[in-house]
N, C-alpha and C positions, 0 to 999 in steps of 0.2 A: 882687226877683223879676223875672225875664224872660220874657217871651211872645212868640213868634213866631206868625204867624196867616197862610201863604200865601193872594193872591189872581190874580184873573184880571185885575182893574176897570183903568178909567184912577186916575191919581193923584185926581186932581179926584170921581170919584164914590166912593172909598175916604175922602175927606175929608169931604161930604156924609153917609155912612152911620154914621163913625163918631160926629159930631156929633146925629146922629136919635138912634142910641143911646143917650149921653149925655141925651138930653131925656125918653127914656122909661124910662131908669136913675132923673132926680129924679120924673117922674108915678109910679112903679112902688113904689118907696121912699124917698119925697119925706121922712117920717117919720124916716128913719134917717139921711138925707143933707143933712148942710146945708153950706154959706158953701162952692155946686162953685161954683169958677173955672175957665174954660177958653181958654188964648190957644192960637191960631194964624197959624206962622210961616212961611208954604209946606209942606211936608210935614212940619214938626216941629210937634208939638204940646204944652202942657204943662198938667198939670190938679192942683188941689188941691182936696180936702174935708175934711170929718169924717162919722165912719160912727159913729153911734151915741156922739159927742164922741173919739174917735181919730181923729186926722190919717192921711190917707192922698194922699201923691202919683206924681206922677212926669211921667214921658214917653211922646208914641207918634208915631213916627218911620213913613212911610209912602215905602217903596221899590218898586220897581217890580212884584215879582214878591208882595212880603209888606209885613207892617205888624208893628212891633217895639213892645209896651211895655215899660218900667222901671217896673215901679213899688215903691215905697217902703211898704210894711205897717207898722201898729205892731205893735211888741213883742208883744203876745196875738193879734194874727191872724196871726202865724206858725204856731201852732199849728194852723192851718187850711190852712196853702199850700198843700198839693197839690191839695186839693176848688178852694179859688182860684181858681187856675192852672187849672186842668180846667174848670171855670164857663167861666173867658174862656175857652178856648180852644174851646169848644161854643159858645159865645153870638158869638163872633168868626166863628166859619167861616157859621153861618148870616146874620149880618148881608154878610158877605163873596162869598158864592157870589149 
């Protein structure tokens, strides 16, 4: 699944916000979410968890205008992609703007 999420920010504060995020995604649903990894490589980013013991990864690539994830769903949270995908892309604009 792919998300696009335009922004205004410099790179550097679009890195910063997404990484808050991230911290308040495990305080928020620490329960649900365990063994998050998160490397960062200049604007690429790359994260793995388990969401309730399903693996979930991917990418999020931060260009100048927007920020791009891939991410990798298991097989039963497909069944959910579009709410997903609509969650981020709500929860992205507001960490975003």
């Amino acid at each position: 699944m792919t998300v696009s999420i335009p922004h205004q920010l410099t790179k550097a504060d679009v890195r910063t916000r997404i990484r808050k995020l991230l911290d308040s995604v495990k305080s928020r649903i620490g329960d649900k979410v365990q063994n998050l990894e998160e490397d960062w490589k200049e604007d690429l980013g790359t994260f793995k968890f388990s969401l309730s013991g399903q693996p979930v990864s991917g990418t999020i690539r931060i260009f100048e205008t927007s920020v791009q994830a891939d991410i990798e769903l298991p097989l039963i949270a497909t069944l959910f992609k579009g709410k997903i995908k609509s969650l981020i892309e709500e929860e992205g604009a507001k960490i975003l703007s």
